[in-house]
C-alpha positions in Angstrom: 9.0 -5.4 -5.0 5.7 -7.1 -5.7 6.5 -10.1 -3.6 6.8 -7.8 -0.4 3.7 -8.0 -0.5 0.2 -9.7 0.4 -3.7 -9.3 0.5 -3.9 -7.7 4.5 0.0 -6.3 4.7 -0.8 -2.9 6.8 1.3 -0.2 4.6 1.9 3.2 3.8 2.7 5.3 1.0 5.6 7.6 1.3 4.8 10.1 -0.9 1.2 10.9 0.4 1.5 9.7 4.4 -1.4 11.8 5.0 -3.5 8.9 2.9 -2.6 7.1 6.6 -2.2 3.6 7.2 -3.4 1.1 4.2 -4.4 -2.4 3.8 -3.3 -4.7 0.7 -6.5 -5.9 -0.5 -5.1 -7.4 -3.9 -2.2 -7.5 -6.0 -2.5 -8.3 -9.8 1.1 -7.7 -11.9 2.3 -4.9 -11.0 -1.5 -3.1 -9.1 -1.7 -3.1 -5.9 -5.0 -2.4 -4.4 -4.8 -0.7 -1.4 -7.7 0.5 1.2 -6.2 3.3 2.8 -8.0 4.6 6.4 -7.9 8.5 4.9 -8.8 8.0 1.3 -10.1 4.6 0.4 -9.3 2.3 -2.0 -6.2 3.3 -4.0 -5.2 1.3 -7.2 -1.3 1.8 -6.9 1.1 1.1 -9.9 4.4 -0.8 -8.1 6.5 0.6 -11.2 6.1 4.1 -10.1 5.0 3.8 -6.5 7.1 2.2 -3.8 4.9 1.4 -1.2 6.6 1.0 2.2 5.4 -2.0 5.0 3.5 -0.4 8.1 5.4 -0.9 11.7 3.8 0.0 14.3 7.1 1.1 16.2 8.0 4.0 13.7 
């Protein structure tokens, strides 16, 4: 999962889409820091959070 990922993927987060569209910013074992446009900068766990890859067509 980790490896999905890297510092300026655009992504969302399933289970809160109303967070809106994120940016990676870093990823350190399994934390993912993400800005998101709604809330700001998240500190996502990839064990319990699986964080899905923006496209633009969806």
């Amino acid at each position: 999962m980790i490896l999905e990922f890297e510092p300026g993927d655009k992504v969302i987060n399933p289970l809160n889409k109303d967070w809106g569209i994120g940016q990676v910013q870093s990823i350190i074992n399994n934390k993912i820091t993400v800005n998101f446009e709604n809330v700001g900068k998240k500190v996502i766990n990839s064990k319990n959070i699986e964080l899905e890859k923006y496209n633009k067509n969806d």
